[in-house]
Biopython code that builds the backbone (N, CA, C, O; Angstrom):
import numpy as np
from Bio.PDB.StructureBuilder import StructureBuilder

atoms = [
    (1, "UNK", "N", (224.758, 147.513, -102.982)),
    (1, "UNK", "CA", (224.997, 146.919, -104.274)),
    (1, "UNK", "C", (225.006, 148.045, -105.304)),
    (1, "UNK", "O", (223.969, 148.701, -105.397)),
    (2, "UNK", "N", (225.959, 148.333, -106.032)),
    (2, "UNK", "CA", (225.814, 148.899, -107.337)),
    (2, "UNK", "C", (225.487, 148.845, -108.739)),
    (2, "UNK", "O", (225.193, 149.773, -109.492)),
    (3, "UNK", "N", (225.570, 147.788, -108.937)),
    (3, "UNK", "CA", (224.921, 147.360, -110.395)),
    (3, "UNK", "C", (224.778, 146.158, -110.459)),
    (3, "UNK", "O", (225.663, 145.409, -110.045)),
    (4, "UNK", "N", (223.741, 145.741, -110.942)),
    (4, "UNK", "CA", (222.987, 144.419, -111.225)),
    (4, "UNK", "C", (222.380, 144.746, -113.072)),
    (4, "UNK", "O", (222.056, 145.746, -113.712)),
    (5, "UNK", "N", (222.461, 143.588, -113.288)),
    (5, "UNK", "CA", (222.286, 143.563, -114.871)),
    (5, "UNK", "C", (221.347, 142.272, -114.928)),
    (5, "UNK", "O", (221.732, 141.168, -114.543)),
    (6, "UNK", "N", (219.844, 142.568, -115.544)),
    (6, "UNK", "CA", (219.156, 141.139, -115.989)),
    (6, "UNK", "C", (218.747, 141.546, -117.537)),
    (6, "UNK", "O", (218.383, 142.628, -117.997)),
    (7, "UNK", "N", (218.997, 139.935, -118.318)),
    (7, "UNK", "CA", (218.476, 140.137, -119.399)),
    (7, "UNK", "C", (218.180, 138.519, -119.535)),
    (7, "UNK", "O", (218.533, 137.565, -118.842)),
    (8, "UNK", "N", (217.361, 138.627, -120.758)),
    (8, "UNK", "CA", (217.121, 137.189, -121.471)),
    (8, "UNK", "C", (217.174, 137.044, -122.818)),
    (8, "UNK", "O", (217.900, 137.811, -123.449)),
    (9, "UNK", "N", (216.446, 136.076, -123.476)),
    (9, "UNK", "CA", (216.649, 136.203, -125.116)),
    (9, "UNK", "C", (214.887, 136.356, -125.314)),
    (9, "UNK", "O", (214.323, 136.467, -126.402)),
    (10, "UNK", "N", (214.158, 136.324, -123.850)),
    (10, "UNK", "CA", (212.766, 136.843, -124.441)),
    (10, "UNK", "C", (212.052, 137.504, -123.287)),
    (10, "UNK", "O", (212.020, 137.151, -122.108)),
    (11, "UNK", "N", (211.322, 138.833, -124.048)),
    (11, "UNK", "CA", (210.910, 139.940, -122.819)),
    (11, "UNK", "C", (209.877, 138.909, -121.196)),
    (11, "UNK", "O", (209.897, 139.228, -120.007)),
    (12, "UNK", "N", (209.251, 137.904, -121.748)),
    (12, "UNK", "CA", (208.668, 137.479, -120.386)),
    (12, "UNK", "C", (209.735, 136.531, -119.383)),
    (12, "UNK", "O", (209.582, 135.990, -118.288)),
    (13, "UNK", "N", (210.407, 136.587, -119.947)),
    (13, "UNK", "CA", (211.692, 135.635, -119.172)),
    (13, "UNK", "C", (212.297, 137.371, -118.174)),
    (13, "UNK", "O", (211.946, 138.005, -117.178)),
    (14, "UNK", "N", (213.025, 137.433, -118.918)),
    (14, "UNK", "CA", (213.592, 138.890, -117.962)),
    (14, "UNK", "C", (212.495, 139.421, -117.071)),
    (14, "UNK", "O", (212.443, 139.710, -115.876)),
    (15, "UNK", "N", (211.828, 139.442, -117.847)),
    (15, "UNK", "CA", (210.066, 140.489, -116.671)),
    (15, "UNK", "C", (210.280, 139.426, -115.859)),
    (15, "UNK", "O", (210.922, 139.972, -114.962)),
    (16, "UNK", "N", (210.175, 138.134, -115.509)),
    (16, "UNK", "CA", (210.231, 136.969, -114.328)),
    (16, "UNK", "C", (211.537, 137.088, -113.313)),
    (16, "UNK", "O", (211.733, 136.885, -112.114)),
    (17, "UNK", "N", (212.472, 137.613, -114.663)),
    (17, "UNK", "CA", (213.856, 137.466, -113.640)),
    (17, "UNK", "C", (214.155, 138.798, -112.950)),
    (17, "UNK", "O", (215.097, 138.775, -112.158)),
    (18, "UNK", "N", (213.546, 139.889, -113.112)),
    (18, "UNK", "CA", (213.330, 141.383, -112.908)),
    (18, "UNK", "C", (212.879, 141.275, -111.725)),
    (18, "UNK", "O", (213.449, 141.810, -110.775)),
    (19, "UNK", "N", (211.760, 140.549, -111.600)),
    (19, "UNK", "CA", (211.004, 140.863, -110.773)),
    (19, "UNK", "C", (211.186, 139.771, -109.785)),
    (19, "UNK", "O", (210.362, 139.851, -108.874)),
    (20, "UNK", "N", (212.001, 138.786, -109.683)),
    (20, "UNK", "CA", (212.598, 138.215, -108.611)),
    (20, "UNK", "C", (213.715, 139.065, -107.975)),
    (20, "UNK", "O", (214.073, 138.771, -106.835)),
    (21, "UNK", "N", (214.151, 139.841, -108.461)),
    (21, "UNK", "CA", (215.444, 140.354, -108.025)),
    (21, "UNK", "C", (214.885, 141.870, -107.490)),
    (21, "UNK", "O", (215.726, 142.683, -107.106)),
    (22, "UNK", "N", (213.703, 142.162, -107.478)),
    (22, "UNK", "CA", (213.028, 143.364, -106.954)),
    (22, "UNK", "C", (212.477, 142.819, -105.657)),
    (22, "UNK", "O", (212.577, 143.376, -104.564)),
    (23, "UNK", "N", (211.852, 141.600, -105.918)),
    (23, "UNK", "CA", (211.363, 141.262, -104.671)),
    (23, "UNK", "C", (212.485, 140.786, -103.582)),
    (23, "UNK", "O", (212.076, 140.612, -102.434)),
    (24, "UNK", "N", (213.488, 140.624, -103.781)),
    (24, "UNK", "CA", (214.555, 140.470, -102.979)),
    (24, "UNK", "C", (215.055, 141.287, -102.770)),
    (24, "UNK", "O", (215.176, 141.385, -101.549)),
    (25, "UNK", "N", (215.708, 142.441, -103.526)),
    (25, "UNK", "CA", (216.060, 143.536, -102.579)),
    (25, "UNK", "C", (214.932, 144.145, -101.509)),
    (25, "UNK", "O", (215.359, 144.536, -100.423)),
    (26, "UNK", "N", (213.682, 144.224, -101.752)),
    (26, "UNK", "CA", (212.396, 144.816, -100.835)),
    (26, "UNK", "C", (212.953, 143.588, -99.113)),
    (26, "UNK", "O", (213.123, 143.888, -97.931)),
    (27, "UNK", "N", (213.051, 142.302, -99.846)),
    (27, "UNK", "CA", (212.922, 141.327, -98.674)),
    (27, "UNK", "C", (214.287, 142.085, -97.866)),
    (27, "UNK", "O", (214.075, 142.480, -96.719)),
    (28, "UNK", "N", (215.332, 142.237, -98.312)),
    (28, "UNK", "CA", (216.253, 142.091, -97.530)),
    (28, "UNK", "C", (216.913, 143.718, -97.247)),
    (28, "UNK", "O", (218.080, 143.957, -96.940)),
    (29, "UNK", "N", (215.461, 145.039, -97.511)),
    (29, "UNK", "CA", (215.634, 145.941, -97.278)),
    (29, "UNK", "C", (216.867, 146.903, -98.443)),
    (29, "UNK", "O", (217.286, 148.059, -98.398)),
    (30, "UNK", "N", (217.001, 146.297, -98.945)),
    (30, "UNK", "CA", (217.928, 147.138, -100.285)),
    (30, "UNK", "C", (217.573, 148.472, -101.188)),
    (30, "UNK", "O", (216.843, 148.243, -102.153)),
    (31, "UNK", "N", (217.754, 149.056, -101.107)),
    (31, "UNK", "CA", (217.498, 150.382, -101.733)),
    (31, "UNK", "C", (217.986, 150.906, -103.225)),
    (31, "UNK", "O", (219.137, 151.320, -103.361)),
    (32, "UNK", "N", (217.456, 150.885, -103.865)),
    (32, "UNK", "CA", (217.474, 151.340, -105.248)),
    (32, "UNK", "C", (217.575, 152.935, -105.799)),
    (32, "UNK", "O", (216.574, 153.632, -105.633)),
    (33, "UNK", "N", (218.647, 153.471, -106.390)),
    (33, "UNK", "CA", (218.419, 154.977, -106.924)),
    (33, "UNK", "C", (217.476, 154.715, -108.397)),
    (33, "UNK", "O", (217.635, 153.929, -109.331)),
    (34, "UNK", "N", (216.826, 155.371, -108.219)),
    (34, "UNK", "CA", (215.674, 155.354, -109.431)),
    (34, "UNK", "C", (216.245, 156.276, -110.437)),
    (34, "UNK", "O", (216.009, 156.300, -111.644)),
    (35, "UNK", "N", (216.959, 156.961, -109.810)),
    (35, "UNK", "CA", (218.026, 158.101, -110.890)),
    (35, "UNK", "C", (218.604, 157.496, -111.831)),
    (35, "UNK", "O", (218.718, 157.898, -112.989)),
    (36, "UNK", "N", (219.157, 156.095, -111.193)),
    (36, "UNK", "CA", (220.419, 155.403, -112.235)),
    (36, "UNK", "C", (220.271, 154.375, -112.454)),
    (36, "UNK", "O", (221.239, 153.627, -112.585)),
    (37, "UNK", "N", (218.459, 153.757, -112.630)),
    (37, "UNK", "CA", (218.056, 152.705, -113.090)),
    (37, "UNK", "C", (217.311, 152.452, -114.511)),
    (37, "UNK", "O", (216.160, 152.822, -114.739)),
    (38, "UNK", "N", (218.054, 151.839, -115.331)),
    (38, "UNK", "CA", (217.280, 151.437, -116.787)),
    (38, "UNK", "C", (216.710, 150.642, -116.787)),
    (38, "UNK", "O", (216.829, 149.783, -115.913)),
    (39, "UNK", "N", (215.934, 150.566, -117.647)),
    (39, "UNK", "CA", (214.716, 149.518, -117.975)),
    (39, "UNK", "C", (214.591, 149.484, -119.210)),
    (39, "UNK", "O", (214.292, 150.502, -119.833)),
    (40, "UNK", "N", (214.833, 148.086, -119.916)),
    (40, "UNK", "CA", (214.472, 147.731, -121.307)),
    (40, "UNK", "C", (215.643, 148.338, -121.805)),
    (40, "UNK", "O", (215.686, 147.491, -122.697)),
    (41, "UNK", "N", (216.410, 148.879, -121.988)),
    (41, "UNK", "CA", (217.505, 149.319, -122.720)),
    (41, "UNK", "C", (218.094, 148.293, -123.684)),
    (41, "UNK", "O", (218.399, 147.178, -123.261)),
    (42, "UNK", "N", (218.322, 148.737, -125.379)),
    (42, "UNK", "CA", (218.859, 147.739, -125.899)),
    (42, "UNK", "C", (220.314, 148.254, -125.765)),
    (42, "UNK", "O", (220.870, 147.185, -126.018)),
    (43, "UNK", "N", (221.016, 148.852, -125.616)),
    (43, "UNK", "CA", (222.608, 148.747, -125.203)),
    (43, "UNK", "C", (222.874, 149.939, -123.909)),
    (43, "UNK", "O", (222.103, 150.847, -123.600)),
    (44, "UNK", "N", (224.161, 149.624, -123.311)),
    (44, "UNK", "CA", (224.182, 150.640, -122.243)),
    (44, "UNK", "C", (226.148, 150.228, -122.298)),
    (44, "UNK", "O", (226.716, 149.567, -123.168)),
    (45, "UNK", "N", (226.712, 150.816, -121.197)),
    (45, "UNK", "CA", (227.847, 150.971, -121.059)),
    (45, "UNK", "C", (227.879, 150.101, -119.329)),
    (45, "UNK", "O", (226.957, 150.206, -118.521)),
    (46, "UNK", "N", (228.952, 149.416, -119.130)),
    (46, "UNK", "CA", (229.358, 148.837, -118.183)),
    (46, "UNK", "C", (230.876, 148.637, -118.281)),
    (46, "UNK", "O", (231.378, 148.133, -119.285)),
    (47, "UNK", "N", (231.699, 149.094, -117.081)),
    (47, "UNK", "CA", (233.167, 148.938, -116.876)),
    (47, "UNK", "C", (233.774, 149.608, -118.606)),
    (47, "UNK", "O", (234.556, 148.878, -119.216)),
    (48, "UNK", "N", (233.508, 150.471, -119.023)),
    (48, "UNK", "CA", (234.118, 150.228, -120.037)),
    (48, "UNK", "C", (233.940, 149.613, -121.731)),
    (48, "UNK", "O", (234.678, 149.758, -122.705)),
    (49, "UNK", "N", (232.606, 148.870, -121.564)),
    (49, "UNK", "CA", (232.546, 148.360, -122.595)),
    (49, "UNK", "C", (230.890, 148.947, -122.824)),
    (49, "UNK", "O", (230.134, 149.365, -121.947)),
    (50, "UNK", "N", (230.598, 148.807, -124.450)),
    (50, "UNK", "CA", (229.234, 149.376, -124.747)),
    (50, "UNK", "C", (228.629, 147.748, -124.871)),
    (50, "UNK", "O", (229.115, 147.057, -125.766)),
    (51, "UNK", "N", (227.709, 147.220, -124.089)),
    (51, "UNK", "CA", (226.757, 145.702, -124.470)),
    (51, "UNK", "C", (225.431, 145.908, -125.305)),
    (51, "UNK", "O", (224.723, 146.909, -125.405)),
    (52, "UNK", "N", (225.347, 145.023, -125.706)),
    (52, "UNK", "CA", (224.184, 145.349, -126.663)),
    (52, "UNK", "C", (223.854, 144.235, -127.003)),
    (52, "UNK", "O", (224.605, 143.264, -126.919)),
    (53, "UNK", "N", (222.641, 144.196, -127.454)),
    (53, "UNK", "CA", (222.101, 142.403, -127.769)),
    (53, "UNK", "C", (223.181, 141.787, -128.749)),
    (53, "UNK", "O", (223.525, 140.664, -128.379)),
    (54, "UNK", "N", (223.667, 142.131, -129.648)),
    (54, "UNK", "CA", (224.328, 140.737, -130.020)),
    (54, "UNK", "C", (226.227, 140.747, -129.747)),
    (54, "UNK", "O", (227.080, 140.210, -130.453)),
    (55, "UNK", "N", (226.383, 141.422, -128.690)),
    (55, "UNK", "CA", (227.754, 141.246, -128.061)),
    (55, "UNK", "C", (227.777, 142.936, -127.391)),
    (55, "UNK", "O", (226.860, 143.697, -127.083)),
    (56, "UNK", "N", (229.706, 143.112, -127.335)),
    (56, "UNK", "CA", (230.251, 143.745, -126.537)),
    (56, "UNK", "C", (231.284, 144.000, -127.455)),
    (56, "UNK", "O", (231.833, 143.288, -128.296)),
    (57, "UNK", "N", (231.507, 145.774, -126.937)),
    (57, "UNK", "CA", (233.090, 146.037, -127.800)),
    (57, "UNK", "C", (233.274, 147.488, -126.756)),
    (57, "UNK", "O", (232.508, 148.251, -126.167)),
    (58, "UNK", "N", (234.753, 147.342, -126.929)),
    (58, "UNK", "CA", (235.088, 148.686, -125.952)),
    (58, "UNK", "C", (234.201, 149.708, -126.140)),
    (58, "UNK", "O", (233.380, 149.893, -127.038)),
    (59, "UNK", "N", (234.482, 150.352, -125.161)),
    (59, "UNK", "CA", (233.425, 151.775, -125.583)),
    (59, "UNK", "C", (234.779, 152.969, -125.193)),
    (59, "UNK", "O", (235.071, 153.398, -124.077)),
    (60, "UNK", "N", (235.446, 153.298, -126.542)),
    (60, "UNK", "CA", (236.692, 154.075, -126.770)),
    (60, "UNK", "C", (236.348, 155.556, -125.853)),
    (60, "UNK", "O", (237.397, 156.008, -125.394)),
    (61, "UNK", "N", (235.463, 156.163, -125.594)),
    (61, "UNK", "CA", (234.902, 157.563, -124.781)),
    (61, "UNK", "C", (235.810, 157.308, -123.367)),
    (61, "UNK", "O", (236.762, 157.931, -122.896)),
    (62, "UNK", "N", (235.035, 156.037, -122.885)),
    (62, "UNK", "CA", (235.220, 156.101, -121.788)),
    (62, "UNK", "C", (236.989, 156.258, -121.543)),
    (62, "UNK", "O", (237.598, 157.163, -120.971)),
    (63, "UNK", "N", (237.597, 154.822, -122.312)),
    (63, "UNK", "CA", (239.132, 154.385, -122.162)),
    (63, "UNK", "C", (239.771, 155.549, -122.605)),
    (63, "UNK", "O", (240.865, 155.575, -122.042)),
    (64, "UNK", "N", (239.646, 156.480, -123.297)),
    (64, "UNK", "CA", (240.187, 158.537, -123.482)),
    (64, "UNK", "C", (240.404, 158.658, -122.550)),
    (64, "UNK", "O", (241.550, 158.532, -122.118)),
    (65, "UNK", "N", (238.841, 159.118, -121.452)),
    (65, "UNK", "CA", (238.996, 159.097, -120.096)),
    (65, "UNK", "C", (239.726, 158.951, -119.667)),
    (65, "UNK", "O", (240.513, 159.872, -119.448)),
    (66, "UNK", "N", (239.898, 157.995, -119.359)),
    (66, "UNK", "CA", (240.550, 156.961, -118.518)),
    (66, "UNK", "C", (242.025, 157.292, -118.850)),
    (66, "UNK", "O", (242.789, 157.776, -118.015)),
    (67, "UNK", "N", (242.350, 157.021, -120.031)),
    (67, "UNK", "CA", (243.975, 157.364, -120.241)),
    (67, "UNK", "C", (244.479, 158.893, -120.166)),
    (67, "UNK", "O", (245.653, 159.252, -120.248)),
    (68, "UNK", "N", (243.154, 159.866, -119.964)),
    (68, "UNK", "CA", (243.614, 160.722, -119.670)),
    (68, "UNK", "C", (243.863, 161.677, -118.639)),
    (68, "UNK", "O", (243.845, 162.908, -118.649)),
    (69, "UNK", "N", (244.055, 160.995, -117.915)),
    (69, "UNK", "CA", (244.051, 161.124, -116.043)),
    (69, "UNK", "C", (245.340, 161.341, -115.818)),
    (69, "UNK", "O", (246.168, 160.547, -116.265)),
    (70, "UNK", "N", (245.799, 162.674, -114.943)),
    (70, "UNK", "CA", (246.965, 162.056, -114.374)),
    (70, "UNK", "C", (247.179, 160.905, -113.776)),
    (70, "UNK", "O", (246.287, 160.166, -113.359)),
    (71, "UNK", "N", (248.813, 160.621, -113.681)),
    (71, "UNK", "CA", (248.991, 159.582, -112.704)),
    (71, "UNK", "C", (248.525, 160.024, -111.347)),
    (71, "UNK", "O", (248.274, 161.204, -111.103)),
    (72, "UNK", "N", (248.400, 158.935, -110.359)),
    (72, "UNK", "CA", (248.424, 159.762, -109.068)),
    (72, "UNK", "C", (249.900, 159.557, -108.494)),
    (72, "UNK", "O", (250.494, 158.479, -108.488)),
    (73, "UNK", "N", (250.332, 160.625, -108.070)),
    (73, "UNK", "CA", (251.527, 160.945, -107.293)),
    (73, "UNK", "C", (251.755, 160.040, -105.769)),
    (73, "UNK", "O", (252.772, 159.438, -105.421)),
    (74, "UNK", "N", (250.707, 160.151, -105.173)),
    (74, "UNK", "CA", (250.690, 159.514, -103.665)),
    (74, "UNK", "C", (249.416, 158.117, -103.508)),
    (74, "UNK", "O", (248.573, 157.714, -104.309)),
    (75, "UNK", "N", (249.747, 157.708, -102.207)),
    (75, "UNK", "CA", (248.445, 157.120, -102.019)),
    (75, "UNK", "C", (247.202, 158.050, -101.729)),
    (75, "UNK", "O", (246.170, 157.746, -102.327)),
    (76, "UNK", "N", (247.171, 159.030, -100.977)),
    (76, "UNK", "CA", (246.296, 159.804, -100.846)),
    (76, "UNK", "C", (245.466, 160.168, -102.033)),
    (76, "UNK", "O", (244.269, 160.441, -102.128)),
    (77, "UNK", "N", (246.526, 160.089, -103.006)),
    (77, "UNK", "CA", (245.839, 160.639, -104.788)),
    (77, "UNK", "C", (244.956, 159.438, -104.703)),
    (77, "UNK", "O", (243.775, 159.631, -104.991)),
    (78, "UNK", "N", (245.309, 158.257, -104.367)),
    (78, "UNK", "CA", (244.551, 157.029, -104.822)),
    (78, "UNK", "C", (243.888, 156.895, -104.046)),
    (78, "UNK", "O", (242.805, 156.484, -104.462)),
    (79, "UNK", "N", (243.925, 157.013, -103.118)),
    (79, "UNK", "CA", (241.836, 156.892, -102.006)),
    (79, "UNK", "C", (241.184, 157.888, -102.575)),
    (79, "UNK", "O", (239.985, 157.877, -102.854)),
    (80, "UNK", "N", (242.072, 158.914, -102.792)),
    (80, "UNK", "CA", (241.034, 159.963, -103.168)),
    (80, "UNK", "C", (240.125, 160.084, -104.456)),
    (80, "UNK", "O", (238.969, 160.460, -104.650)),
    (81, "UNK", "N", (241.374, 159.497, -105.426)),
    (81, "UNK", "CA", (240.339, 159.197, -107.003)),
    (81, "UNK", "C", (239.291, 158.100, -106.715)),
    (81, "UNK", "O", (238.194, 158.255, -107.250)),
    (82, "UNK", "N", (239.496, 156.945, -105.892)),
    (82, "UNK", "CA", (238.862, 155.679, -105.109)),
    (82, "UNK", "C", (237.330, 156.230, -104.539)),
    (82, "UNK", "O", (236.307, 155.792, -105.064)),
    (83, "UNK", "N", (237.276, 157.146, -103.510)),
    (83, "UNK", "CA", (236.296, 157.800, -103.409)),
    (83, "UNK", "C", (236.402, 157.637, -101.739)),
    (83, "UNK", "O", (235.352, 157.622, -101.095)),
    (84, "UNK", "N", (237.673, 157.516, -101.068)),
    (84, "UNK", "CA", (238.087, 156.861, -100.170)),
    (84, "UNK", "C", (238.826, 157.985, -99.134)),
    (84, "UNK", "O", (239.708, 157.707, -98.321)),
    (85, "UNK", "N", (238.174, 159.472, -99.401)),
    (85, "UNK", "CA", (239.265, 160.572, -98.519)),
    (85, "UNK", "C", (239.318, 160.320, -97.312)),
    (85, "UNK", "O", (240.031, 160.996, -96.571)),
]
sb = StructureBuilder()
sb.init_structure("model")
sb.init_model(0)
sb.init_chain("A")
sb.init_seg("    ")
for serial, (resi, resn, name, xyz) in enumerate(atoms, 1):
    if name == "N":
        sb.init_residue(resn, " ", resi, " ")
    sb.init_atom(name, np.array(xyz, "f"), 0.0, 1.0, " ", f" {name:<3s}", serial, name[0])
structure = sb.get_structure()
């Protein structure tokens, strides 16, 4: 699994829903990078967009990026940007 997202509209609700979703990955052996895990964060970036408690709006950094990629020429270009060599 790569990203999972919990929130609520109040900190003991999320701490409940946090911690169901910890005890289930443990149950079903799932492994977590502690490198690339937040906690409590009031905004972060996902696919593209910056979230934050009271909505969502592009996050223009990334979509630069993004538009500034070559095309890929082959399929090979595309497994390979994919992560798929």
């Amino acid at each position: 699994m790569d990203d999972f997202t919990v929130y609520s509209s109040s900190f003991d609700v999320c701490f409940e829903n946090l911690t169901l979703i910890l005890k289930r990955h443990m149950e079903t052996n799932l492994v977590l990078n502690y490198e690339k895990c937040l906690f409590m964060v009031e905004q972060w970036i996902v696919l593209g967009h910056l979230v934050f408690t009271r909505g969502f709006q592009v996050y223009k950094v990334t979509i630069n990026i993004i538009l500034s990629l070559p095309y890929p020429g082959s399929v090979q270009e595309v497994l390979s940007f994919l992560g798929h060599d």
